[in-house]
N, C-alpha and C positions, 0 to 999 in steps of 0.2 A: 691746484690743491683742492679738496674735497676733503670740508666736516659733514661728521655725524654726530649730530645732537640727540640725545636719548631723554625719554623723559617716563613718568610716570612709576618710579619706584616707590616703594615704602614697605610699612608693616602691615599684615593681615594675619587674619587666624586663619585655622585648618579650615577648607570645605571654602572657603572666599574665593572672591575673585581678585584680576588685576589687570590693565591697560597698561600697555610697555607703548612709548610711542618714539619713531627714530626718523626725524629728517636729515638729508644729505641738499649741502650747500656746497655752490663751489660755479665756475663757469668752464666750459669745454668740456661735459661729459657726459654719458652717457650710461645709463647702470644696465649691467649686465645682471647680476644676478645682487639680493638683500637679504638679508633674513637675521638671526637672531645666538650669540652661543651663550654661554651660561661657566662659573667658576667657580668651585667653594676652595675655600681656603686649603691649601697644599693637595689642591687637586689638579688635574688637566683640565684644559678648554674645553668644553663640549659642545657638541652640535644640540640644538636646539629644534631650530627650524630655518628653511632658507627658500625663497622664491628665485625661481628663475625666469627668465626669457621665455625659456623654450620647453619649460616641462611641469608635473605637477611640484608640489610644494612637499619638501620631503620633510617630516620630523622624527625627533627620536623616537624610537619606543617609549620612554617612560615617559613623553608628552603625549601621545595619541589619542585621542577622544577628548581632551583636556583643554591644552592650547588650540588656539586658532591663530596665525599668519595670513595678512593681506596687502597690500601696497596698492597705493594711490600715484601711479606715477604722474598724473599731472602734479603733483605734490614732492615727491622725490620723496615718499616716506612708508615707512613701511612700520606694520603695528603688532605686536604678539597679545594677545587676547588670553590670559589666566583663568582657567577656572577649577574646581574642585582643588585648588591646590594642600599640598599638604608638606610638613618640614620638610623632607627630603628634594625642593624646590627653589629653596631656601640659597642662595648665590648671588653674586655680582652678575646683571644681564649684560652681554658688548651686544653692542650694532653691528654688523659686518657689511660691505660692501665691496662688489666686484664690477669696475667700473672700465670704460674703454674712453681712455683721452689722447686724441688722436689715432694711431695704430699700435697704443701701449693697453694692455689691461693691466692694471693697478687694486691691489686689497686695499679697503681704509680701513679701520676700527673708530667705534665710540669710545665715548672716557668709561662708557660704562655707569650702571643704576644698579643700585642695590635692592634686594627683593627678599625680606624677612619673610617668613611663614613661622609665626609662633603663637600660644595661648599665653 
């Protein structure tokens, strides 16, 4: 089994920043791919931003030039870096994790951090 601990939510204003920070616990595994989705209320899950192994780091559109995404894998964590943010950002963040245990790849999820943008 493999947790993801998320940290670093709260409230800010428009044009703020914010540090999202998400370590993966657990023994026998290996992370394929981490990154970050995003959910407001009677919405879908959205992609955020995700690292992988093997390629650049992909985010949405409406994070580009904004968010930043990095991982520490001696750490097993991975961090989304907020900035200019503005209401429409405003969501519960999950952790995501795509991980290889043994010869299974396995999703996990975080409990998830809430991320206020308001005045």
């Amino acid at each position: 089994q493999v947790q993801l601990v998320e940290s670093g939510g709260g409230l800010v204003q428009p044009g703020g920043s914010l540090r999202l920070s998400c370590a993966a616990s657990g023994s026998g595994f290996s992370i394929n791919a981490m990154g970050w989705y995003r959910q407001c209320p009677g919405k879908q899950r959205e992609l955020v931003a995700i690292i992988t192994d093997t390629g650049p780091t992909n985010y949405a559109d409406s994070v580009k030039g904004r968010f930043t995404s990095s991982r520490d894998n001696a750490k097993n964590t991975v961090y989304l870096q907020m900035s200019s943010l503005n209401p429409e950002d405003t969501a519960a963040y999950y952790c995501n994790a795509r991980v290889l245990q043994g010869r299974v790849y396995r999703v996990y999820w975080g409990q998830g951090t809430q991320v206020t943008v308001s005045s």
